[in-house]
C-alpha positions in Angstrom: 76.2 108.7 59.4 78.2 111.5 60.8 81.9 110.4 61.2 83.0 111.1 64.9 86.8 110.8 64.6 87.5 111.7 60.8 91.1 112.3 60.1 92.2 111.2 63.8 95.2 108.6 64.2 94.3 106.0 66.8 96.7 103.1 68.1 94.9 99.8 70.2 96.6 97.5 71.7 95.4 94.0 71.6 93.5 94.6 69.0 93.6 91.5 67.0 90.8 90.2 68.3 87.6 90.3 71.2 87.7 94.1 72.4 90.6 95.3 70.6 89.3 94.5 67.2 85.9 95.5 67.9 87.7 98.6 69.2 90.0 98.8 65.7 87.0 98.5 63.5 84.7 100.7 65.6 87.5 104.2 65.1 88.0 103.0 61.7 84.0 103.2 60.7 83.9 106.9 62.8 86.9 108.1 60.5 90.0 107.2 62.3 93.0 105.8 60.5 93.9 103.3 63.1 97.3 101.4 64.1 96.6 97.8 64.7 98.9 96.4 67.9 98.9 92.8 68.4 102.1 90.8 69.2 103.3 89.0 66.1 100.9 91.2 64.0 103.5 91.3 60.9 102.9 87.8 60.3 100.7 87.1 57.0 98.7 85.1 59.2 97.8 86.7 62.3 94.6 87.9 63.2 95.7 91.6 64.0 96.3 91.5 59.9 92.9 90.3 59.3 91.6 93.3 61.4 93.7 95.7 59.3 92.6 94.3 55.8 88.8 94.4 56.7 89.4 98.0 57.4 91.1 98.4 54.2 88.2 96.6 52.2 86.1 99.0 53.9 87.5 102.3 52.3 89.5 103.5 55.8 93.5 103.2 56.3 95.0 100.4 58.8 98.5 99.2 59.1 99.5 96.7 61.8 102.6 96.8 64.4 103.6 93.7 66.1 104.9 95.5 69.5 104.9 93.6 72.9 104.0 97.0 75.2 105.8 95.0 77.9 109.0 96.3 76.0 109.2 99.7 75.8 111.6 99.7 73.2 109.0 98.3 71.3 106.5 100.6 72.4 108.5 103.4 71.3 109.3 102.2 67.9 105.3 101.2 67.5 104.8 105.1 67.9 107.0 106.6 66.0 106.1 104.1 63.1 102.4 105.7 63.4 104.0 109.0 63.6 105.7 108.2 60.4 102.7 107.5 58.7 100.3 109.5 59.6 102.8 112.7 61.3 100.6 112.2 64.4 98.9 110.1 67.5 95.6 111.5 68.5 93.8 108.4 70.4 95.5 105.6 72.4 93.6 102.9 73.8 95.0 100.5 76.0 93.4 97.3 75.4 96.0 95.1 75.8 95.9 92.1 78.7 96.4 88.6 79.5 94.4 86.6 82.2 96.3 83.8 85.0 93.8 83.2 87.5 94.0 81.2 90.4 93.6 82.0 94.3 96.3 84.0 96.0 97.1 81.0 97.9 98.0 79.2 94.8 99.5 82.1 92.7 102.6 82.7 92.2 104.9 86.0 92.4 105.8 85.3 88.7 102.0 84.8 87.5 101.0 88.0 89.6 104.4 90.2 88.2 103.4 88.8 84.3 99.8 90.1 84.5 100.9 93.7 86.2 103.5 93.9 83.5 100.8 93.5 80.9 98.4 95.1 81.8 99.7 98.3 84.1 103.7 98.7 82.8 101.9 98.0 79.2 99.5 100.9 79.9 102.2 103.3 81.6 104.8 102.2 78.4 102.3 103.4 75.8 100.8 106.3 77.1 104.4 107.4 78.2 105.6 107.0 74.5 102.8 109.3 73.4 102.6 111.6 76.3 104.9 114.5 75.3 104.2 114.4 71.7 100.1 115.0 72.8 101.0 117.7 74.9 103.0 119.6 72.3 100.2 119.1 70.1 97.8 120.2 72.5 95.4 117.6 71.7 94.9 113.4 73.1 92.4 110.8 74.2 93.8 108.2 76.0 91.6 105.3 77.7 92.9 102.7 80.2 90.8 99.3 80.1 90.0 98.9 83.5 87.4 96.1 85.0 84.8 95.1 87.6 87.5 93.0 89.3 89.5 96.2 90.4 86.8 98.4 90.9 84.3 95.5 93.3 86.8 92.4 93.4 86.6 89.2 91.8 87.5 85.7 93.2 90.9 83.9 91.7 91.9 87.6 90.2 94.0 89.4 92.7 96.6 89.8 90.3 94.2 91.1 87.2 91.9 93.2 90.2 95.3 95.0 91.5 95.9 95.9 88.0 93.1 97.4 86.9 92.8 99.2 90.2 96.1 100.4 89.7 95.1 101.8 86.2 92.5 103.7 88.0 95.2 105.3 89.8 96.9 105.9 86.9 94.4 107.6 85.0 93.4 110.1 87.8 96.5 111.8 88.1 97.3 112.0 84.2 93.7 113.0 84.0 95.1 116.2 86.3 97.9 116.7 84.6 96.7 116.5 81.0 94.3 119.2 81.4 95.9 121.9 80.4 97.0 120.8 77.6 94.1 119.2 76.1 94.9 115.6 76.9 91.8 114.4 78.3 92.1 110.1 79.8 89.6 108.0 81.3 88.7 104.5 82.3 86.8 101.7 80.6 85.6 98.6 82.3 84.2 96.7 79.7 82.0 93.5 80.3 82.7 91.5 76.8 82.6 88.2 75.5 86.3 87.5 74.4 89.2 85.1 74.6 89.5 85.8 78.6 85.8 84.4 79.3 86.1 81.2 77.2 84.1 78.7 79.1 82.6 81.3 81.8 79.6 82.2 80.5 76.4 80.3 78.9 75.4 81.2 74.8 72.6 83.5 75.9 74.9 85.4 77.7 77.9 85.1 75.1 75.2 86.4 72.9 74.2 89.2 75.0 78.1 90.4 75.9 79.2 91.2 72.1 82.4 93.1 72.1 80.4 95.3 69.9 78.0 96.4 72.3 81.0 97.8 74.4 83.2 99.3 71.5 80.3 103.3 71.4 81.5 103.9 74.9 84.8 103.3 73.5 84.1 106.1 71.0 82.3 108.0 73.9 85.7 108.6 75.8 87.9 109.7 72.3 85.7 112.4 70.3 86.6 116.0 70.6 84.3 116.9 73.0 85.1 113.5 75.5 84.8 113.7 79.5 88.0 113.4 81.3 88.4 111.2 84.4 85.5 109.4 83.8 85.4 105.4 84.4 82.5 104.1 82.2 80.8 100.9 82.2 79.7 98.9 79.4 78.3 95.9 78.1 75.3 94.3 76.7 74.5 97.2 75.8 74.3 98.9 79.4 75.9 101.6 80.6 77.3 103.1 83.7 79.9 105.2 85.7 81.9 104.6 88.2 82.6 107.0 91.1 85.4 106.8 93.9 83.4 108.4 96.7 84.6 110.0 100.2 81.8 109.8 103.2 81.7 112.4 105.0 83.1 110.8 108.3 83.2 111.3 112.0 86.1 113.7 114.2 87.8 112.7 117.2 89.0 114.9 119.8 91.0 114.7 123.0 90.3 111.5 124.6 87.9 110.3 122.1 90.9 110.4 119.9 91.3 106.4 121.0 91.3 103.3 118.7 88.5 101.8 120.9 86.3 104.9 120.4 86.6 104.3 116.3 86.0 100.6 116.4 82.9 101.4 117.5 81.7 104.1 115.7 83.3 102.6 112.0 79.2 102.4 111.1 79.1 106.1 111.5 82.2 106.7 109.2 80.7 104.9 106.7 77.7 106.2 106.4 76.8 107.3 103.2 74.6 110.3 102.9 76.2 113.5 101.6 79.1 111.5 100.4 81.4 113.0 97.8 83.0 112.2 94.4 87.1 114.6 95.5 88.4 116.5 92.7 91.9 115.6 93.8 93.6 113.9 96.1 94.1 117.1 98.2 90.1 116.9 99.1 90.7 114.7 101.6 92.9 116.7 103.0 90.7 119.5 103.0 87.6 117.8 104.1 90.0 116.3 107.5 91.5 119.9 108.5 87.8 121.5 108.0 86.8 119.3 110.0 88.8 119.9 112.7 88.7 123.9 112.5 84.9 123.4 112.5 85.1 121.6 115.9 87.9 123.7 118.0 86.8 126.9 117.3 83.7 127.4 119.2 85.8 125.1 121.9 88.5 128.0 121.7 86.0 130.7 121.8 84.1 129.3 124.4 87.1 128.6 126.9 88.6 132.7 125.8 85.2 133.8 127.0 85.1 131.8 130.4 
């Protein structure tokens, strides 16, 4: 089998187990040498260790760092422990998260702040502890674990869904700004059977949702040649992508310009034939002025020629 990522230093966070150490195991077997995050990894005992020593007994090179990418203290020293080692960080992936559902009526502020702290400021403290080292090498993949639950919603998850939206977010714009330099990012929303769906799903479908069946779109999003700005789907097996879409719209004019006028032509707005995927935020921009250009200049013309 050809080895994808031979040579490449990878770091995963929450890799000890479910995702993460499907993740962990999946770079190692393409070639990676691969930093194992997990909080409390350095004890004998813990399961990130476990992850690290079947990569070992497999012929590839693991070490594990106990970090908690809430801290980005920690963060920073988990990086430049990996730098030590291996003199570089090619692949991050974000993995890291923690679940506290309940209905916004029942949440509290604390349980929604502890779940954006994990799982965004987790995301935004490693990738901005690699970020200036990829550039200067002119070379990083860096994946964001997004989800279902931000991209459609998901009952008793406001708090995880506004995260993983919000990673969304993040990714598009470091996406842009990467470029240039090489540093390609992307989204996965995974749909696994791990420690987060304990007692949600039936055995068939435990069976079916292996971590492993996610962990080649994984891969996908880190080779060399890897898309950029993609949010890809997986599980079971399955695979799709994602798309943030603009309709096309409607434009209001002089004393159509009215709130009453929109309510009742919101069916028309969203319509979805010839809708678009923008390259940047600035297409909307774009696509609004156009519009109006397109509909005052035969209106100017016509009244210059009267």
């Amino acid at each position: 089998m050809t080895k994808l990522l031979q040579g490449r230093i990878a770091i995963v966070t929450g890799a000890g187990r479910g995702l993460g150490r499907s993740h962990a195991l999946e770079l190692a077997r393409q070639g990676a040498k691969v930093l194992v995050n997990d909080m409390g990894a350095e004890q004998p005992e813990a399961e990130a260790q476990t992850v690290v020593d079947t990569i070992r007994a497999a012929g590839g090179e693991a070490y594990v760092h106990g970090a908690d990418v809430t801290d980005p203290q920690q963060v920073q020293a988990m990086v430049q422990f990996a730098i030590a080692k291996w003199g570089r960080v090619d692949i991050l992936v974000n993995n890291a998260g923690i679940l506290r559902d309940k209905s916004f009526a029942k949440m509290s502020l604390d349980e929604f702040r502890l779940v954006m702290d994990v799982h965004l400021m987790g995301a935004v403290h490693c990738t901005h502890a690699v970020w200036n080292a990829m550039r200067d090498q002119k070379y990083g993949r860096i994946v964001m674990t997004t989800s279902s639950s931000g991209l459609y919603g998901n009952f008793g998850q406001s708090n995880y869904g506004a995260a993983k939206m919000a990673l969304v977010g993040l990714m598009q714009t470091l996406a842009l700004e990467g470029e240039r330099y090489n540093v390609r990012v992307n989204c996965l929303a995974p749909t696994a059977a791990t420690a987060m769906t304990e007692g949600l799903l039936d055995a068939q479908a435990l069976e079916l949702l292996s971590p492993g069946s996610v962990s080649p779109a994984l891969i996908a999003l880190v080779t060399e040649n890897a898309p950029t700005r993609t949010i890809l789907l997986a599980g079971a097996g399955s695979f799709e992508q994602a798309h943030i879409t603009m309709t096309q719209g409607i434009y209001l004019s002089g004393e159509e310009l009215a709130a009453n006028v929109l309510v009742n032509r919101l069916d028309e707005v969203s319509h979805r034939q010839a809708e678009t995927v923008p390259a940047t935020g600035f297409d909307q921009l774009r696509h609004e002025i156009a519009k109006a250009q397109a509909y005052r200049e035969p209106h100017t013309s016509g009244a210059q020629t009267a």
